[in-house]
DRENDOMAR-447877 format. One line per 4 residues: number of its first residue (from 1); their letters; for each residue x, y, z of C-alpha. Coordinates in steps of 0.1 Angstrom, whole numbers. Layout:
BEGIN
NUM	a	X/Y/Z | ...;
//
This chain:
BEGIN
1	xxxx	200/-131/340 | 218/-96/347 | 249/-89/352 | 266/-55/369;
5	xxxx	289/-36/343 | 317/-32/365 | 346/-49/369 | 338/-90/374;
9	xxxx	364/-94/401 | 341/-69/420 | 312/-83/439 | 276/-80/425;
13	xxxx	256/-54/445 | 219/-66/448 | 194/-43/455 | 177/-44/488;
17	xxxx	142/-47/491 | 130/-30/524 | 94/-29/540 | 102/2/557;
21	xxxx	83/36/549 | 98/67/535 | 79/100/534 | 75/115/499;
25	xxxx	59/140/485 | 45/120/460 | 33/82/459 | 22/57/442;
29	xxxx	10/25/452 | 2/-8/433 | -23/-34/448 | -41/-65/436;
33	xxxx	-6/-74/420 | 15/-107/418 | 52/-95/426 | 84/-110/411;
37	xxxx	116/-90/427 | 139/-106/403 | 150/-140/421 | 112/-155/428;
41	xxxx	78/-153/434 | 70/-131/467 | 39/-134/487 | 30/-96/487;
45	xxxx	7/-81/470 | 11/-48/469 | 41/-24/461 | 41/12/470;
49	xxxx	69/41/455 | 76/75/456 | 100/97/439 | 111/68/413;
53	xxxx	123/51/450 | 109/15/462 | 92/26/496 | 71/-7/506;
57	xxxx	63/-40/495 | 35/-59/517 | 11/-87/515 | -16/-62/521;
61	xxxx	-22/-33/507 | 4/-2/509 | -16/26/498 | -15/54/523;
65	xxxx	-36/86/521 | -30/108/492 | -14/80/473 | -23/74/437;
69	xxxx	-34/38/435 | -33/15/405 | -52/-19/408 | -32/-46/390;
73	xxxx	-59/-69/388 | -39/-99/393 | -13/-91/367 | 28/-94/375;
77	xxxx	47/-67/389 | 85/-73/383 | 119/-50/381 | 124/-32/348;
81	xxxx	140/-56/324 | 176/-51/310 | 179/-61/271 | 215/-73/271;
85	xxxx	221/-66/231 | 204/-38/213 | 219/-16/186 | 204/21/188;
89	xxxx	180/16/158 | 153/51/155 | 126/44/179 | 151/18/195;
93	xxxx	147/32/234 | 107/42/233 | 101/4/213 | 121/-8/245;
97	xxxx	101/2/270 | 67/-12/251 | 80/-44/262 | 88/-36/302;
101	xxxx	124/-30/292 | 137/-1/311 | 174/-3/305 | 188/-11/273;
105	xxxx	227/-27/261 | 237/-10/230 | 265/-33/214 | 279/-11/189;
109	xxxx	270/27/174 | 288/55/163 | 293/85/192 | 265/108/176;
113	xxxx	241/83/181 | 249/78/213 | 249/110/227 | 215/116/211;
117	xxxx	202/84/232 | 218/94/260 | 198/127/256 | 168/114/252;
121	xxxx	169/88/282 | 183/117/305 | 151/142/296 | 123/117/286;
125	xxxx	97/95/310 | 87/79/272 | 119/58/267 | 144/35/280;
129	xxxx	178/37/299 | 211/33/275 | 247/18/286 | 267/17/250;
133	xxxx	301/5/245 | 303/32/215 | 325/15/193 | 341/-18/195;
137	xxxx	372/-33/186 | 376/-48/151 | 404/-55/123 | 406/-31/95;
141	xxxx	374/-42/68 | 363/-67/101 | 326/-69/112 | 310/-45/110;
145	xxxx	328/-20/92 | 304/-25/60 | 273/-16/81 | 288/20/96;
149	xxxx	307/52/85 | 345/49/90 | 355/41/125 | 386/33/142;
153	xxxx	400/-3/140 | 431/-18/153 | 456/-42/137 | 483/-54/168;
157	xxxx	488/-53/204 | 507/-22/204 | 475/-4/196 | 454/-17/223;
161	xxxx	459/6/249 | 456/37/231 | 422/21/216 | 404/15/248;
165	xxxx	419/47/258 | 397/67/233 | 367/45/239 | 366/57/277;
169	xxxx	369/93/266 | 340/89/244 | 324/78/276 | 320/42/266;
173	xxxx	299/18/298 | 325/-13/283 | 344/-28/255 | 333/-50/230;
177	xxxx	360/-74/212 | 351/-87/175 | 360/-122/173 | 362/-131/132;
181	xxxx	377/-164/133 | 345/-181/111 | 369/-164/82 | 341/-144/68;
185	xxxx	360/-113/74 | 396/-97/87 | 396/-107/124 | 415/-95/154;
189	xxxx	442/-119/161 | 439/-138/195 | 473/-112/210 | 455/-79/202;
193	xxxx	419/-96/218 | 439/-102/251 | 458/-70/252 | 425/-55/245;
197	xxxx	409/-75/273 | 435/-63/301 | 439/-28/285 | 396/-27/295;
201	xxxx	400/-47/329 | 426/-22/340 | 405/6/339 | 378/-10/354;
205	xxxx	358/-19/319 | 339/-52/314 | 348/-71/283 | 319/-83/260;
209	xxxx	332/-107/228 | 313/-113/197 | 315/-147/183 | 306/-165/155;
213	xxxx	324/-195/153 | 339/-223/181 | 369/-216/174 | 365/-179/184;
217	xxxx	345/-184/218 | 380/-205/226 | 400/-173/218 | 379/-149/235;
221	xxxx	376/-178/270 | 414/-180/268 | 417/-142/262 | 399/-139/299;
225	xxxx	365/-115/286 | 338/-110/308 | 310/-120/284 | 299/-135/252;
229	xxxx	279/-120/223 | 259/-149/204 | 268/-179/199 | 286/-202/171;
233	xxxx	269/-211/140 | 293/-235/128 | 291/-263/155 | 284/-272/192;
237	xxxx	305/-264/221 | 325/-290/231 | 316/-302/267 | 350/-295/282;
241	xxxx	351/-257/266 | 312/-247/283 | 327/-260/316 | 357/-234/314;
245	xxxx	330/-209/302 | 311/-217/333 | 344/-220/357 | 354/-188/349;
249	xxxx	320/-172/357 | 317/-158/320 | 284/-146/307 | 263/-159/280;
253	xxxx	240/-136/259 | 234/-157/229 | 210/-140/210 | 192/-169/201;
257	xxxx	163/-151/177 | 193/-134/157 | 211/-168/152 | 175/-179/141;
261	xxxx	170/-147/113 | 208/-153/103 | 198/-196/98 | 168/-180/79;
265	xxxx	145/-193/107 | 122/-157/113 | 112/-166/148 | 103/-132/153;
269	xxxx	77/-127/136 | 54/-150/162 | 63/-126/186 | 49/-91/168;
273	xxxx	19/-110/156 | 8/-126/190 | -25/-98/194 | -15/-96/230;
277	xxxx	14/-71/217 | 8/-61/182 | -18/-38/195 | 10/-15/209;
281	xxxx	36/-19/189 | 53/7/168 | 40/6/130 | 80/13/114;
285	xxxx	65/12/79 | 82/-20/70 | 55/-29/49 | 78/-64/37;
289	xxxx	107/-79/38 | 135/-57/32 | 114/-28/22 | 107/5/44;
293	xxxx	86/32/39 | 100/70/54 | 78/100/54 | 78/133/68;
297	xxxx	73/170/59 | 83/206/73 | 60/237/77 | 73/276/75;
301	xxxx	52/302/80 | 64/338/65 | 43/370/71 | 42/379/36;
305	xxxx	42/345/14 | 24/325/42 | 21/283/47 | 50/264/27;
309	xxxx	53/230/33 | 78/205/22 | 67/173/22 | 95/144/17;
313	xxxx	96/108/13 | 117/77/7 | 111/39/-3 | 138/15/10;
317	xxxx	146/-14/-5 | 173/-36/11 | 181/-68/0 | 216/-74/15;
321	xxxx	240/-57/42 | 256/-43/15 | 233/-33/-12 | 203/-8/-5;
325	xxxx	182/7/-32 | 160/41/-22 | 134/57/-42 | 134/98/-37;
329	xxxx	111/125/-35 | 111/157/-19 | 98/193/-20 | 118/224/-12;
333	xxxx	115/263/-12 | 136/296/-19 | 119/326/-3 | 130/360/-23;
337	xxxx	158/378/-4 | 153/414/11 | 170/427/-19 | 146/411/-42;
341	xxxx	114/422/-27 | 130/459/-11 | 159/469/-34 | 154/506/-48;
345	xxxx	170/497/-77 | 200/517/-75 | 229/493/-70 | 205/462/-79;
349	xxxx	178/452/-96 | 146/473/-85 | 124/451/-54 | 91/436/-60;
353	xxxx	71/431/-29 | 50/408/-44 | 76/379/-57 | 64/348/-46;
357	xxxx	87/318/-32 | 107/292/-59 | 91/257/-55 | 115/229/-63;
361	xxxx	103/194/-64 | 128/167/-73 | 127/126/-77 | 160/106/-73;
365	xxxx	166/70/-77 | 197/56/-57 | 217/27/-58 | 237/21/-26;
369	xxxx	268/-7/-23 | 294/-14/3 | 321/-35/7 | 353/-37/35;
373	xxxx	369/-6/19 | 345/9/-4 | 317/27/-9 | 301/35/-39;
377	xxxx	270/61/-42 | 251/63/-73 | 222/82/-82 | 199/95/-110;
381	xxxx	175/127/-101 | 150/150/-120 | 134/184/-108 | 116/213/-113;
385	xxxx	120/246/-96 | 85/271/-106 | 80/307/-102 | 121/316/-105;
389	xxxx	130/347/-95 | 149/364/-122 | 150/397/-136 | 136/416/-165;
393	xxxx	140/446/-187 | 121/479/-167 | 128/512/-186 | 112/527/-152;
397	xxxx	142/510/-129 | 172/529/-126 | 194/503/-139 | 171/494/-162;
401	xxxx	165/457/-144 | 135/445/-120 | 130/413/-107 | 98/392/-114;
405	xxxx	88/355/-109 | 97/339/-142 | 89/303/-157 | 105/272/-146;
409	xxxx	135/249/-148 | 136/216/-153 | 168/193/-149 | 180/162/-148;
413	xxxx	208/133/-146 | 233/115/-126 | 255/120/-99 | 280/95/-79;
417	xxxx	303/89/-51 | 330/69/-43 | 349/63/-8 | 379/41/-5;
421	xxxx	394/31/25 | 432/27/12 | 449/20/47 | 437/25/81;
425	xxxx	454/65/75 | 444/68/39 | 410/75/30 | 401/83/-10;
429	xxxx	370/99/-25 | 355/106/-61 | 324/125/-69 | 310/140/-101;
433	xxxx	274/150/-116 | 267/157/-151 | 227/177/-155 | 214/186/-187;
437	xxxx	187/217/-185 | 151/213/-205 | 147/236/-237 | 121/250/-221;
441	xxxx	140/257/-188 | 137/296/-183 | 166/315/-200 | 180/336/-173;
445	xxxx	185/307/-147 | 208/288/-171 | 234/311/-163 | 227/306/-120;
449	xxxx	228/270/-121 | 254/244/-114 | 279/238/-144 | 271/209/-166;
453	xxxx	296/189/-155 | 315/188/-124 | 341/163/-107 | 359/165/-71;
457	xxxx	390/141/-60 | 396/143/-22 | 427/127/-3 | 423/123/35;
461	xxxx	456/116/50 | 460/106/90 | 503/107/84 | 506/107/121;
465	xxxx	487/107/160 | 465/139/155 | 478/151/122 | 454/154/88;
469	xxxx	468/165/54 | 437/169/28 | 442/176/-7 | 413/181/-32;
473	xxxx	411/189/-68 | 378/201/-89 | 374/199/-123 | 339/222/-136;
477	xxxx	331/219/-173 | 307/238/-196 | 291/263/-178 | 260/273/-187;
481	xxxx	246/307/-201 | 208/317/-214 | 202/312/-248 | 196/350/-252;
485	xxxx	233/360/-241 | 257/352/-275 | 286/356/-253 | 312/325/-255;
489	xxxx	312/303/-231 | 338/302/-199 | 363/282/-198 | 370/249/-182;
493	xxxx	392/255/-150 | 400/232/-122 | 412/240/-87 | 434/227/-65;
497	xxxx	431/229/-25 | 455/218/6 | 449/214/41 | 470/206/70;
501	xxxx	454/201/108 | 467/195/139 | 448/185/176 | 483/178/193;
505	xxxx	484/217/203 | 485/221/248 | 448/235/259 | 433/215/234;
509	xxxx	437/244/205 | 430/226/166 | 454/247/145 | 442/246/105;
513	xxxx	469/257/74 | 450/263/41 | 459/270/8 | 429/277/-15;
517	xxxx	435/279/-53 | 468/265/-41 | 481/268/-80 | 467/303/-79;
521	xxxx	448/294/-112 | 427/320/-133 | 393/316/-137 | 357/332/-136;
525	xxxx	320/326/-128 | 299/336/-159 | 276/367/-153 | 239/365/-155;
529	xxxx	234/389/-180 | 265/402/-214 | 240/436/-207 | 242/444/-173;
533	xxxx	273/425/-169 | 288/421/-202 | 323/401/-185 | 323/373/-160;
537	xxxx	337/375/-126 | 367/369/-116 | 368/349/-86 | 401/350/-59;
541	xxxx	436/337/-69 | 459/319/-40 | 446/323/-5 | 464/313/26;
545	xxxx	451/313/62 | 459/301/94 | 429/291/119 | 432/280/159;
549	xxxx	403/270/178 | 395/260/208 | 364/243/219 | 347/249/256;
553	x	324/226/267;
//
């Protein structure tokens, strides 16, 4: 059963089917066919269209001259299929249409995803229609804020109708309430679910509730929503509860296989293994339970150092909704600048045409855990970068440098990162890495890599409607130099950074106040070489700017 997006007060508009002839340029006509239009069994046979429009449908054959004409062999011809609860999974909208679903129901994804669906079913033939509600209404650390990236959540009434406000300028189809009353999770309380409800009806947005529990289907009924999302896992409905349900004309999508997969009943699986359909199904490399396999790899062409690929891959392993484990490896390339290949060596080294590209290729392990209000990143990698590009004594340069490809350098260790979702304004983050270079890493690069150590501390403060105050602080420690140069080493320094921005300016202008170095601290990067640069750079003091913009679309 289907039911119209719009408002529910509004009567359903039903498509008419008409055996009346419209002249197209092009046409296609199916014959031989059993036809379903949605409500029953019809006695035609045949169905003719043109232009993505339903032209004929008769008990004979349709087909006119010039008409493309597909025998259906006795097999069912029916109306695209609606999937009433998908989330925009990769592959979600072509794995759709495998399976006669031409219009899909996304029930919760952040806007970028969306868009990119919405882009793909507005230029592709391969892949299904989207409606999305976007994002949907949930308590601060409520479902499903440990599955996605910060999004915005509501805790009172008061907030409802600036909520569904931003919803419908993200272009959301409808609203989706999260009813947590199973006490799994912070819930909406039963005021803000019916202030949210009329907020959605009055601008002409159907309602949809998720529910876990029979005590929130009763919240959601007596809230007045237009439809409900699953259905409870911790009892029946009560007789007199599924006659106000049905009373009050409410929809029912209760997602029966996920309540299976959630009860550990994988009902599912029947379905991909019946041979009638695993023959065209999408192989998603999820090779077992839990695990995934990703794979890709990226070819540039240059005129003078010609094919470089870089392959990637990643092995997923997750064993909860809140724990994800990824095994890393990847491939990269640095092509040598113009100045390395073409300098003259008057202000620079001198050029070698013939440098080839750096090769990097790295392994990283990852660990991956999230709670309500945290999220915690952690992560140890190794690489090697070949044929560096470094530079060399030349007594024929005239500087006296040239660059050459060089050894290698090999690294490794740990890096991590750490979100915390303070309040619903305050975000916090922590990140650091600590590396440690091979002895027989070449010399020169020591001095052009990443400091040993290195910590950041950021503060993201929403203090009021359309107003962000950041502040970060960096700490780098021990940075490196070759073992050649018997220069001491540059000091420790740490930084400190401010940022204030505003998007309540008229004509939609984003005003930004920096203040880099905001302590207007001293410090330097080391120089690669104590012969050609015998003292380290100094790097700017307090800086100060002011930015407006203003985006046209």
């Amino acid at each position: 059963m289907s039911t119209s997006l719009n408002h529910p007060r509004r009567p359903r508009r039903v498509p008419r089917w008409d055996n009346r002839c419209v002249t197209a340029s092009q046409a296609t006509a199916i014959v031989n066919a059993r036809v379903f239009d949605g409500d029953r069994l019809r006695d035609w046979t045949s169905v003719r269209f043109a232009d993505g429009v339903l032209t004929e449908c008769a008990a004979g054959s349709s087909a006119q001259d010039g008409d493309e004409v597909v025998d259906a062999q006795g097999d069912m011809v029916l109306p695209g299929l609606i999937d009433s609860h998908v989330h925009l999974l990769p592959g979600a909208l072509s794995q759709a249409l495998v399976f006669g679903v031409t219009t899909v129901l996304d029930m919760f994804s952040m806007p970028d995803v969306v868009a990119v669906a919405r882009q793909q079913a507005g230029t592709r033939s391969d892949v299904a229609d989207v409606r999305s509600v976007g994002i949907g209404a949930t308590a601060p650390g409520g479902h499903p804020s440990m599955m996605y990236p910060r999004f915005p959540t509501l805790t009172g009434p008061e907030q409802a109708e600036q909520f569904v406000a931003g919803r419908a300028a993200e272009g959301s189809d409808y609203l989706k309430v999260f009813s947590g009353r199973s006490g799994r999770w912070p819930s909406l309380d039963p005021d803000t679910i019916t202030a949210l409800t009329t907020a959605a009806h009055s601008r002409g947005l159907v309602v949809v509730a998720h529910v876990s529990s029979v005590a929130g289907v009763h919240e959601v009924v007596s809230a007045g929503v237009d439809v409900v999302a699953h259905v409870p896992v911790d009892g029946e409905l009560e007789e007199a509860l599924a006659h106000r349900i049905a009373e009050a004309g409410i929809v029912v999508g209760p997602t029966l296989a996920t309540i299976e997969n959630v009860l550990g009943e994988p009902g599912g699986a029947a379905v991909a293994g019946d041979p009638r359909i695993a023959g065209i199904l999408q192989d998603e490399w999820a090779f077992a339970p839990d695990f995934s396999l990703v794979a890709g790899t990226r070819l540039d062409y240059y005129n003078h150092f010609g094919s470089q690929w870089s392959p990637r891959a990643a092995l997923v392993w997750s064993p909860s909704l809140r724990t994800t484990w990824k095994a890393i490896y990847n491939e990269a390339f640095r092509p040598p600048s113009l100045v390395e290949t073409q300098s003259n060596g008057t202000f620079a080294a001198l050029g070698n045409p013939h440098l080839q590209p750096s090769k990097t290729r790295m392994g990283e392990l990852q660990f991956g855990y999230r709670v309500a209000s945290l999220e915690l990143t952690v992560s140890a990698f190794t690489y090697k970068t070949n044929t560096l590009v470094v530079t060399v004594p030349d007594p024929a340069a005239p500087i006296g440098q040239a660059y050459v490809n060089g050894n290698s350098d090999s690294a490794s260790g740990f890096d991590g990162e750490l979100h915390w979702h303070a309040r619903e304004t305050l975000t916090l983050s922590v990140n650091g890495m600590v590396q440690s270079h091979a002895s027989t890493s070449e010399p020169y690069f020591i001095a052009e890599s990443p400091p040993r150590k290195l910590v950041n501390v950021i503060a993201d403060w929403a203090f009021l409607p359309g107003w962000n105050f950041y502040v970060s602080g960096s700490g780098v420690f021990e940075q490196g130099r070759a073992s050649t140069d018997l220069r001491p080493a540059p000091a420790n320094y740490g930084l400190l950074n401010l940022t204030l921005r505003t998007r309540t300016l008229p004509l939609g202008l984003v005003a930004t106040l920096r203040a880099t170095n905001a302590l207007d601290k001293y410090y330097v990067q080391p120089s690669s070489s104590g012969s050609t640069l015998p003292f380290d750079v100094p790097q700017p003091g307090r800086i100060v700017t002011l930015e407006v913009t203003k985006a046209f679309q």
